[in-house]
Each structure stands twice: as structure tokens, then as C-alpha cells.
Steps between C-alpha positions, in 0.01 A plus 500: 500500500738556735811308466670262783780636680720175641647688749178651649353171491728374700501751764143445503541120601753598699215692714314187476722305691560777749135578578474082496750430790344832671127521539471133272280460151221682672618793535648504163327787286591694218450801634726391774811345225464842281570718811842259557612535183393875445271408174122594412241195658448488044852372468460172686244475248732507197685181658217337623097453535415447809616382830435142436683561151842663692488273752457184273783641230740547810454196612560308197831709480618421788414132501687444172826667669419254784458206299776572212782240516259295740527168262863521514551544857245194614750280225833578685366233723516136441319330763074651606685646823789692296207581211249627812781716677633685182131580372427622913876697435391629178213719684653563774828674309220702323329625789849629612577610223151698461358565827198760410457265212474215710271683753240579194446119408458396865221762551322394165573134658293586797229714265453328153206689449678824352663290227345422168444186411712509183759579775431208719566270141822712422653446838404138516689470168821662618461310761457140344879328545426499904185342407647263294743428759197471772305277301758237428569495824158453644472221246808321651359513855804704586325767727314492793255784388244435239416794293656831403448699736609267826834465259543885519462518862689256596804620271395907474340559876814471656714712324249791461444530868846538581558755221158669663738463823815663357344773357337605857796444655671707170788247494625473141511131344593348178371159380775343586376520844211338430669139352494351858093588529451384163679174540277441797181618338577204197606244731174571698247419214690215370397157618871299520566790744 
């Protein structure tokens, strides 16, 4: 048995998320990821079993880097609007942080189908303290939106389109710029607003 090299692993996820924000999961092959890294198609293989496998094992990676710390950053806010705009801050200083990272969980948003489903429990897991927050606030009648997903695009929709924006433009941001958006993106699902 072969034995796991950390390094090449990680240049092989590093092809990942190039060949991701590229040609998207479709086109990702291991044929394609061994020529990037200069490795046999076998030594994808040693690391993991199949696509579904890398893609899922990624994924769960890079969602608990996303989601680290995310309990502590929705409780630096007192009030459901401060709680709502650190958790929205909290992904947004990640994405920044992680771009290509960031750009591999929004295409496996749009295409759930290449993820296990051991993956899809995992994430939800990591990603439980904004669903904590979501649910206590749906049960106050605080938000205008009534499920999960309406929460997310009323708070997330925003400020992904205008990083979509920056990046064809190429203009560099930080999440800092983002506070005004997000402040506008909470006070626009909350009902006193």
C-alpha cells in the first residue's frame, strides 16, 4: 500500500479547485488533476476513490474551515440583527479569505448531486449554529422569509453577486467592504425594518 503524501494531496486539491473555477465539476477528471500536478491518474487513487469520494472529502474540508469559529462570531451580537450580520460576516470574511475555496462550495451549491450523502450530513453539522440562529428566529416571527433557503437569499444573494461583480471587473475587495451590503441584506429580512 502506498502511503499518503500530505503535500501531494494537497496539490492535488489544489487542481481541484483550479479545474472547478475553470471548466466547473464537470469537467473535473482525474486524468485531467494528475496531468496538473505531474502524478500517475493511480495516485489520485491513493488519496481518494472516486470522483464523488474527492469531491465529497474536499468539500467537507473546506466547509469545516468555513464554518470554524462560526458559533462564536454569530454570539458577538446581542440583539437577532447584530447575531444575523456577524454569522452573514463570518462567511463572507471566509470567502475572502479563500476565494477558490469559496468558488468550490458554490458550484456543489448549484450541483448537490456530486456530493455524498454522508457529505450533505457533515456539512449540515458544521453548519448547525446558523441554523440554530435561523430557527429561533423564525420562531420569533422576526423575518419576513419563511424557510431556509428564502433566509439565505435574502442575506447571501446580495453579497455573492457583487463579489461575482468584482471579480469581472478584477477589483480587489476585503469584507470590510461588504458591512454596508450586509447591514442592508439583515435589515431587509427583518420585519421591525
Amino acid at each position: 500500500m502506498r502511503t499518503i503524501d500530505e503535500e501531494k494531496r494537497n496539490k492535488i486539491v489544489q487542481a481541484v479547485f483550479d479545474i472547478v473555477t475553470e471548466e466547473g465539476l464537470a469537467g473535473l477528471a482525474f486524468s485531467k488533476i494528475a496531468k496538473r500536478v505531474k502524478v500517475s491518474t493511480a495516485t489520485a487513487y491513493v488519496y481518494f476513490e472516486n470522483k464523488e469520494d474527492m469531491i465529497s472529502k474536499i468539500y467537507i474540508d473546506v466547509k469545516q474551515l468555513f464554518d470554524e469559529g462560526l458559533k462564536e462570531s454569530i454570539e458577538q451580537g446581542t440583539t437577532m440583527r447584530e447575531r444575523l450580520f456577524h454569522c452573514v460576516f463570518h462567511f463572507v470574511r471566509r470567502f475572502c479569505e479563500h476565494p477558490r475555496e469559496a468558488n468550490f462550495v458554490l458550484a456543489l451549491q448549484d450541483n448537490p448531486e456530486y456530493l455524498s450523502e454522508e457529505a450533505t450530513k457533515v456539512a449540515e453539522y458544521y453548519t448547525k449554529p446558523m441554523l440554530v440562529l435561523y430557527e429561533e428566529a423564525l420562531s420569533q416571527r422576526l423575518l419576513k422569509a419563511q424557510n431556509v433557503s428564502e433566509i439565505n437569499a435574502f442575506l447571501f444573494a446580495p453579497i455573492l453577486w457583487l463579489m461575482k461583480e468584482y471579480d469581472l471587473q478584477k477589483k480587489p475587495y476585503s469584507a470590510d467592504d461588504f458591512k454596508p451590503l450586509i447591514w442592508v441584506s439583515v435589515d431587509s429580512i427583518l420585519n421591525n425594518r
